[in-house]
C-alpha positions in Angstrom: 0.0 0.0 0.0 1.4 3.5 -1.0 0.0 6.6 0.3 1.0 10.1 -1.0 1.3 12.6 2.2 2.5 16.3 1.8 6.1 17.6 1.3 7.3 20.0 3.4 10.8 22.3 4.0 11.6 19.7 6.5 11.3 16.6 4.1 14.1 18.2 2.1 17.5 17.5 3.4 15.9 13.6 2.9 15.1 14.1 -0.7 18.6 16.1 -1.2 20.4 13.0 0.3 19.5 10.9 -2.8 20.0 12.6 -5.5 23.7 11.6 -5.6 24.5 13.6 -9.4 23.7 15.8 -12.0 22.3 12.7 -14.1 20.0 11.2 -11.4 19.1 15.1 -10.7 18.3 15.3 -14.5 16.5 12.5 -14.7 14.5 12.9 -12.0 14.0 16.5 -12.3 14.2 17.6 -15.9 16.5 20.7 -16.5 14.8 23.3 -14.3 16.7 22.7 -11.0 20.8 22.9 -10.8 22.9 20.7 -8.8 23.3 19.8 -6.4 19.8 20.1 -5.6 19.5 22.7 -2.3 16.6 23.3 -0.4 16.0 26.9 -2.0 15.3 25.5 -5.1 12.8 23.0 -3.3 11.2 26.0 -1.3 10.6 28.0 -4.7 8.1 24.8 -5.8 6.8 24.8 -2.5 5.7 28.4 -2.8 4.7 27.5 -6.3 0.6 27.8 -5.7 0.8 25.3 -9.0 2.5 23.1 -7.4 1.7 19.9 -5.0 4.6 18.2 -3.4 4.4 15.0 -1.8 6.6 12.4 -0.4 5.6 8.9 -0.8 4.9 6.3 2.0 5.0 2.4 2.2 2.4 0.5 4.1 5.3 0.3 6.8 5.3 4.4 6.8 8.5 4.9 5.5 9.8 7.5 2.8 10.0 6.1 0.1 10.0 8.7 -2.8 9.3 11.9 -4.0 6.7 13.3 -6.5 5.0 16.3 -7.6 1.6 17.4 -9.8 2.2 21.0 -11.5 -1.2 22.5 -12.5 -1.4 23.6 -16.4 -3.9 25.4 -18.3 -5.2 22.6 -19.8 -4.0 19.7 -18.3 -1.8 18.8 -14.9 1.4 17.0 -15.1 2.9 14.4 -12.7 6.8 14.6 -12.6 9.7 14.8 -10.3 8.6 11.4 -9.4 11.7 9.3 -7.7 11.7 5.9 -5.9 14.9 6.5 -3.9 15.8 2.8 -3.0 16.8 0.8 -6.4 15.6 -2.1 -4.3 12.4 -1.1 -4.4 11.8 -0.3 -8.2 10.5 -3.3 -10.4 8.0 -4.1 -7.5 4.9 -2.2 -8.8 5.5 1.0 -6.4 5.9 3.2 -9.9 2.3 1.7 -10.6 0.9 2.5 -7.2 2.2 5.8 -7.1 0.7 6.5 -10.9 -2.7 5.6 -9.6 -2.3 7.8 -6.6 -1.3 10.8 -8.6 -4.0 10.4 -10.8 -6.7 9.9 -8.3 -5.5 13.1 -6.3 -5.6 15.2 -9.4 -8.5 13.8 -10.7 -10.4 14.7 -7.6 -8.7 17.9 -7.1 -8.6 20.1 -10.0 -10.9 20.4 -13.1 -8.8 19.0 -15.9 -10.0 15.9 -17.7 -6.3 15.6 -18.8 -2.8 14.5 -17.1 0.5 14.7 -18.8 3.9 13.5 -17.9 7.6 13.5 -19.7 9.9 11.3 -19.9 13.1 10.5 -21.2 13.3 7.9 -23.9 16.0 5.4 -22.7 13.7 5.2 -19.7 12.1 2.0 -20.8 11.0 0.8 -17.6 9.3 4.1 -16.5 7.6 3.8 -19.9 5.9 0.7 -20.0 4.7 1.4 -16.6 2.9 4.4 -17.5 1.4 2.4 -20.3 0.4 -0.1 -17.7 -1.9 2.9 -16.3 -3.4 3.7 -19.3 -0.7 6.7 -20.8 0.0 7.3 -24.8 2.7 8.5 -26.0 1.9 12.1 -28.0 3.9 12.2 -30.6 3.7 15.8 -31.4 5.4 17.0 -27.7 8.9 16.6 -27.7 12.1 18.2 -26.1 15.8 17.7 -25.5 17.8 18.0 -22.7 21.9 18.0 -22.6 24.1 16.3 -20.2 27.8 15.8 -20.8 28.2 15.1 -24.2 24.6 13.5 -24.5 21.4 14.6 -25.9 18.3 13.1 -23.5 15.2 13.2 -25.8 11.9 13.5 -23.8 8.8 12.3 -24.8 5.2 13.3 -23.7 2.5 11.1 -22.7 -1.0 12.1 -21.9 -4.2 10.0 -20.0 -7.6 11.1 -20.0 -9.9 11.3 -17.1 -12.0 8.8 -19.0 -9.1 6.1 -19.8 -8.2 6.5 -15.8 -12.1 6.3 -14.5 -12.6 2.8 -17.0 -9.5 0.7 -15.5 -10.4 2.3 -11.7 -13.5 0.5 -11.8 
């Protein structure tokens, strides 16, 4: 059982701990923040009335991760979305977490669309959006550099219908 719970200044020197590069910030992130990640630049999305923060719990209460919904003009979109403990990925918490997302900003704001981006060499964070019901839209596209790479990121959307219909 995963439960999303509010973020606050003093979840941050947590959340700081783990991101342990520019890469991992990058990937987790996208390009807006700088690293090493410092709690100023989490305090200017907590200020962000756009923004919801949460850190995510396991059904033994622990932190487990980090994840954010950003309100748009048309749609929201999920992102910053980290499970910190590699032995925890590939056990359907990305899933879980999805869901919970979804439901919260379902409920919460007046969009009948969610968005999310992610990089393309992300395979296993891309099938298990697809497992909740995302497409790929293959008209939204950006790039972000790192070293000497170019990270592509694509966009994938779910509607409040799609979501609703495999809730049920």
């Amino acid at each position: 059982m995963i439960t999303l719970q509010p973020f606050t200044a003093e979840d941050a020197p947590q959340l700081i701990s783990k991101i342990k590069d520019e890469r991992m910030l990058l990937q987790f992130a996208g390009p807006v923040y700088r690293f090493p990640l410092t709690e100023e630049q989490l305090e200017i999305d907590l200020s962000d009335e756009k923004r919801t923060l949460f850190k995510i719990k396991d059904e033994a209460g622990s932190t487990i991760g980090h994840a954010q919904i950003f309100l748009k003009e048309k749609t929201f979109l999920l992102g910053r979305i980290l499970i910190w403990d590699e032995n925890n990925r590939g056990k359907g918490y990305g899933k879980k977490v999805m869901q919970e997302l979804l439901k919260y900003g379902f409920n919460h704001f007046d969009k009948e669309t969610a968005e999310l981006n992610v990089y393309d060499w992300n395979t296993g964070a891309i099938e298990c959006y697809k497992k909740v019901g995302f497409t790929l839209d293959p008209h939204v596209k950006s790039e972000a550099k790192i070293d000497q790479e170019t990270w592509v990121s694509l966009n994938m959307k779910i509607h409040r219908n799609t979501f609703e219909l495999q809730e049920s």
